[in-house]
Structure formats: structure tokens, C-alpha cells
N, C-alpha and C positions, 0 to 999 in steps of 0.2 A: 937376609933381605928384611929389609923392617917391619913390610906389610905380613910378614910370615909370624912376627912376635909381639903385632902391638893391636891385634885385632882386639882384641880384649878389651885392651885399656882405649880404643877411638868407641867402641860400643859407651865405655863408663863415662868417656868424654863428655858422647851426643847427649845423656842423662845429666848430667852434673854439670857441664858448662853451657852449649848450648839452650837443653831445656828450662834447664832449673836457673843457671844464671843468666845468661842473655837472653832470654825470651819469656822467662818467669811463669813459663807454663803452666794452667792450672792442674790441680791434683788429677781432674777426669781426663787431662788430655795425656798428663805421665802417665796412667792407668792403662790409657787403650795401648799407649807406644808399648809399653812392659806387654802388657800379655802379648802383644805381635812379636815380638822379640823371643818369649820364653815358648811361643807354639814353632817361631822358623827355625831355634837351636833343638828344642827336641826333634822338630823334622831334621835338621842334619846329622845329628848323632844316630836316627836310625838309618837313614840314606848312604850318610858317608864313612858312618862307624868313626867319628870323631866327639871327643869330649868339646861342650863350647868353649873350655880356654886352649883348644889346640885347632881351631879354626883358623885359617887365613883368608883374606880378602878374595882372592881370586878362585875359593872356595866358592864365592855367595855369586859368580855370575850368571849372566840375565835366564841361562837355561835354568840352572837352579832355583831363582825365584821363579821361573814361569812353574818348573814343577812342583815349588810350594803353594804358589797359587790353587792349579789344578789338584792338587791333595788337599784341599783346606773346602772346596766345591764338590767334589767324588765325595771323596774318605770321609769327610766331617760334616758334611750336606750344610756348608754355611753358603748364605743367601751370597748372592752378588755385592748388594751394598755391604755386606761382610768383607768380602774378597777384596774390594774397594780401599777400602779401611785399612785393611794388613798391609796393603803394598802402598798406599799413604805412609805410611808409616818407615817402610823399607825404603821410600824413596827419602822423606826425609833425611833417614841417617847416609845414603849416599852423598847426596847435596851438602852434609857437614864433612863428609870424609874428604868428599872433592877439593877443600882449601888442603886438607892435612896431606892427604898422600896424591898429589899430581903426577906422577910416573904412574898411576892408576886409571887413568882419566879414559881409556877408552873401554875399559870396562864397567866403568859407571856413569859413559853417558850411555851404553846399552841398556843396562836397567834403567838410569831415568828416562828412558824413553820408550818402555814397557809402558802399554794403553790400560787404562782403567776400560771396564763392560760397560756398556749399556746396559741399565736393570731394568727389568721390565715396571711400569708404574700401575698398579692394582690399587683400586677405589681401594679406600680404608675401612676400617672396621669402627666402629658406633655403637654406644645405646643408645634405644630408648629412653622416654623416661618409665614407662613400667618396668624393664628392666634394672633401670636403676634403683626404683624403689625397692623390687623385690633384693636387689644387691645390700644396699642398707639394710634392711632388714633382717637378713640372714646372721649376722653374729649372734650370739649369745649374751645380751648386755646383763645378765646374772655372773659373767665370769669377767677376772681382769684382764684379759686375752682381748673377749671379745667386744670391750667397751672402746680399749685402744684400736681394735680392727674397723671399731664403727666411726671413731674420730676419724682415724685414715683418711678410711673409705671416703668419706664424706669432703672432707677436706683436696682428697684428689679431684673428684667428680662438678668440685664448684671453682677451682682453683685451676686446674688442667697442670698442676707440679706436673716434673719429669719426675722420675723413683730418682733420679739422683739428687732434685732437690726437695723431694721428699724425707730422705734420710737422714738430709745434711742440714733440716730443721733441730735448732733448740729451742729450748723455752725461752731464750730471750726474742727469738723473733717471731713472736705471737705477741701483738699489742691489742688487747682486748677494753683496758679501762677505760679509752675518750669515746666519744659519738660517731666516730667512722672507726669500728675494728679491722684490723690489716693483717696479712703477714707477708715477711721480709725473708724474701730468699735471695741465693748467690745464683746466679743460671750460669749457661756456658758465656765466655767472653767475659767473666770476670764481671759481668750486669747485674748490680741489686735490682728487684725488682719489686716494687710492691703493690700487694693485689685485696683487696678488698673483701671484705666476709660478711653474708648474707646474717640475718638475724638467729637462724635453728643452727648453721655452723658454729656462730658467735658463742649458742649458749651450749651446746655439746664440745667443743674444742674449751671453754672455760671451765666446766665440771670434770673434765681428763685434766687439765692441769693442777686444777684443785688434788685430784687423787694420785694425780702421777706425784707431786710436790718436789719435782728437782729444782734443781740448783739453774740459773740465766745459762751458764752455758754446757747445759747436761741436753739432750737430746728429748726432743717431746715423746716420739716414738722406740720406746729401747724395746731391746728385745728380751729372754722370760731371765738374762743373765744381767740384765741391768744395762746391758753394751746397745750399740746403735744396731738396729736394723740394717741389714744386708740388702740389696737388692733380689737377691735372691728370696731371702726370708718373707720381702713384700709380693713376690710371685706364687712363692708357698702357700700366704695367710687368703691371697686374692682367688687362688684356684678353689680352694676347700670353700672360703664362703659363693663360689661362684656354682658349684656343683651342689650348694645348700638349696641357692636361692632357682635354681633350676628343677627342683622338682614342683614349683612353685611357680615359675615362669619357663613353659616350656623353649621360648623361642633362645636361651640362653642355653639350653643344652647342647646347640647346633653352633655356638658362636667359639671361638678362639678369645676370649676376653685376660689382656695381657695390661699392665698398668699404661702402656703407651695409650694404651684402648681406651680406658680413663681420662684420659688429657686431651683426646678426639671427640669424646664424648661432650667436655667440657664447651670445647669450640664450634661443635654441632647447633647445645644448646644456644647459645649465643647467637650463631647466626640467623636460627630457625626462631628467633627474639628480633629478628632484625637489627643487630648490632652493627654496624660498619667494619668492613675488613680491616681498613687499617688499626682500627680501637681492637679485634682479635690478634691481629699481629701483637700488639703492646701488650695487651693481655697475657700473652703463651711465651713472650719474649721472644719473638723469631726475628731474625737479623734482617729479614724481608717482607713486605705486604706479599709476593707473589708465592710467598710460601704458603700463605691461607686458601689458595687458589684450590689445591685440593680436598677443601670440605665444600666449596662450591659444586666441584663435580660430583662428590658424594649423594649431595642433597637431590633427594630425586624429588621430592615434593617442589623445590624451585625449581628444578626443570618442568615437569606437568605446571608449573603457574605460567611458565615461560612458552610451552607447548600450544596451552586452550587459549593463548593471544595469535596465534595464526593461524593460515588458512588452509587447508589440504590443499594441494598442486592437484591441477586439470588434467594433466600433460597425459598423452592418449599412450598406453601398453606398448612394450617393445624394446627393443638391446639396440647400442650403438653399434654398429656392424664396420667396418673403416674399410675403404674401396684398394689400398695404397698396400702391398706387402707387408715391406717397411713397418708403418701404423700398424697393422696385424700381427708382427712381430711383438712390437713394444703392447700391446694389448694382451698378448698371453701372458707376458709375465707375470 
């Protein structure tokens, strides 16, 4: 049976012809399909006690992705919009298999027809601006650790970078010599985008570059091996200066402060400047103005501006009580 000997090589396919040549995917998006791919074959080598090149197709149906799902939520406490994600991903490679193997076809319109969740939408997380000062503050700029931690830092918090186009800064895209200083990142979708630098970023990110002295396409931020900074390694430098600058600023001992958190913060300020959404949109590079919509709901100070412009309601004490069963029915629910 073919689909018994070439599961292998349709996986190597969807990576190498699909992503990479038809569709020229970018690096972050072959990232996420990889890990989805390398957490559902180690979930079937312990499920099914099968090596991944001895998998077959009608291994991977829809019950099995469900129970990879449900293990990736339990077992690994990944959020919803995680779960989202992996089976994006899993459906993908169906939808390329569906031209290859069509004697397959009704087991992978099963899975593509497997629902993504509803994830629940929780207001976002923010700083202040004392917070943030005290966040800047917190490196050590006597060490060269903490001089590059306070570029960063600084750099996320006025710029609202993802950590992914944070790391994927070099020195050549930091224009600091004309009268508008800039820098030039790659965002998702393949979008340069470029954002503009306050005057204290301007002269702090130009004194790191002086000292860092690489090479245009050497990385602004490397890490203590000369290599680029990990995502992770920006979650590391951010917790420790975050647990500095909290003995200091208590209300950040209470907070989850995550680099996304940084880039919220960013869009906070801005709006709480009065900046127009869609100028935030452009700013953070989000593919929609309605994506901004969730730091409107954040801001509670706009809503109290929103609040003390009306009026309390008259309307005299009491419950809608419904005379009709029926109605009484639909009311308890």
C-alpha cells in the first residue's frame, strides 16, 4: 500500500515543496509547523509504540489527532490558542496530502473537519509607566550583560517588537545617522516595517552599538557566545530584570510580565497619548485596525472617561419575572 511506505517522504514533501517552494513560507511559520509535527510524532511513538518513519497515514486519523489535541491541553497545560495552532498545522499537511493520496480522502476530510475551540479572550496584561521605569532601571549598566539588557529593554517597550523581531535585529537595521532615527524589521507576512526612535532610545541603542561593534549583518543583540539571542534567552534576561526591579516597584511582583507584555505596553502608551487606532495598527504591524480593539477594552481609564459622560438610569428596583412557561423556561438557562 503506498500510503503504508511514503508517510515519511509526503511529511518531507509538505516542508520542502509546499512550504518552502510553493508558498515560500517564512522561517517563523516553518518553526511553528516543525515543533507541531516533532510533539504529534513523539505523541505516536509513545501511543502507538511506532518509530516516525514507520508510521502510516491511517495511523494519524481524526480520533488520534483528537487525542493529540486533548494530550497537548491535560498532559502539557498548553492554552487553547496553542491547541489552535498544532492542529493548524495538522490540517495543513492534510490538505497537501489530499492532492498526493486521494484513495485517502475520507479520512482526511475527518480531520479537516475537526473544530478549532473557542478561547476564552482575557483583557491583556500592561505596564505602567512606573513599572516601566523601574524595569529599565533594573540592569546593571556597569556590566556588558546589563547594558545590552537595557538597550533591549528599552527598545521593546517604545517599539512594541515581537521577541521574534527582536532577535532577528542586526546592526544594519538600526539607522541612527539622519534626523528621523528608525529601525527596520521583517514582521510576520514577510512586512518590513519601519518605526521610528525617540531621542533617549536613539542615544542609548547608538552607545550599544558603538560597544557591541559588529559587523551590518551580525545581530545587535547576541548572546554571552557572540550567537543571536533565543527567544527564550529574552524571557530569561526579562524575568531576572523583572524580579530586580520589583523589590522596587511592588505592583510588578503580582504581574506575569512576558516580552508579549512589552509590546502591549507599547500600544497602551500610545493610545493612552491619544494616538489613533489605525496609526497603532501600523505601528505594531497587525494585518487589522480590529486587532487594536483589545487595548481599548483594556484601558479602563477610557472607559471611566466614557462612564462620567452619562447618566445613572431611574428605572425603579425589581427582576423581569415572564408570565408564559415557555419564557420561564428560556429565562432559567
Amino acid at each position: 500500500m503506498k500510503s503504508a511506505v511514503s508517510f515519511a517522504g509526503f511529511l518531507q514533501g509538505f516542508f520542502t515543496d509546499r512550504l518552502l517552494r510553493q508558498r515560500q513560507a517564512s522561517p517563523h511559520t516553518i518553526a511553528s509547523y516543525r515543533d507541531s509535527f516533532r510533539l504529534l510524532l513523539k505523541f505516536a511513538a509513545e501511543r502507538l509504540g511506532k518509530e516516525p518513519s514507520e508510521l502510516t497515514l491511517t495511523d494519524l486519523d481524526a480520533p488520534f489527532v483528537g487525542a493529540f489535541l486533548h494530550h497537548l491541553e491535560q498532559d502539557r497545560g498548553n492554552s487553547v490558542r496553542t491547541r489552535n495552532a498544532r492542529l493548524a498545522a495538522v490540517r495543513a499537511f492534510f490538505r497537501y496530502i489530499a492532492f498526493e493520496e486521494p484513495q485517502q480522502s475520507a479520512l482526511i476530510q475527518r480531520v479537516l473537519a475537526m473544530p478549532s475551540k473557542c478561547a476564552e479572550k482575557k483583557p491583556i496584561d500592561f505596564l505602567s509607566r512606573p513599572e516601566i521605569e523601574a524595569l529599565l532601571s533594573a540592569p546593571d549598566l556597569d556590566t556588558w550583560g546589563g547594558r545590552r539588557d537595557r538597550a533591549l529593554l528599552l527598545l521593546a517597550v517604545q517599539t512594541g517588537l515581537r521577541v521574534s523581531e527582536l532577535v532577528g535585529l542586526n546592526c544594519e537595521d538600526l539607522v541612527l545617522g539622519n534626523e528621523a532615527p528608525y529601525v527596520r524589521c521583517h514582521g510576520k507576512g514577510r512586512k518590513e516595517r519601519l518605526t521610528p526612535l525617540r531621542k533617549q532610545t536613539t542615544t542609548v541603542l547608538r552607545d550599544w552599538l558603538r560597544e557591541r561593534a559588529g559587523r551590518p549583518s551580525e545581530p545587535i543583540f547576541p548572546n554571552a557566545r557572540g550567537g543571536r539571542l533565543s527567544r527564550d534567552g529574552v524571557e530569561h534576561l526579562l524575568a531576572k530584570h523583572v524580579a530586580t526591579a520589583g523589590a522596587q516597584c511592588l505592583s510588578l511582583q503580582t504581574k506575569r510580565v512576558s516580552p508579549h507584555v512589552l509590546r502591549h505596553s507599547a500600544a497602551m502608551d500610545l493610545l493612552q497619548h491619544g494616538v489613533d487606532r489605525s496609526v497603532i495598527a501600523l505601528w505594531l504591524g497587525h494585518e487589522s485596525v480590529q486587532t487594536t480593539e483589545v487595548y481599548i477594552h483594556a484601558d479602563m481609564k477610557l472607559k471611566e472617561t466614557v462612564l462620567e459622560k452619562t447618566s445613572p438610569l431611574e428605572s425603579p428596583p425589581g427582576r423581569y419575572r415572564p408570565d408564559d412557561p415557555l419564557l420561564a423556561f428560556l429565562e432559567s438557562l
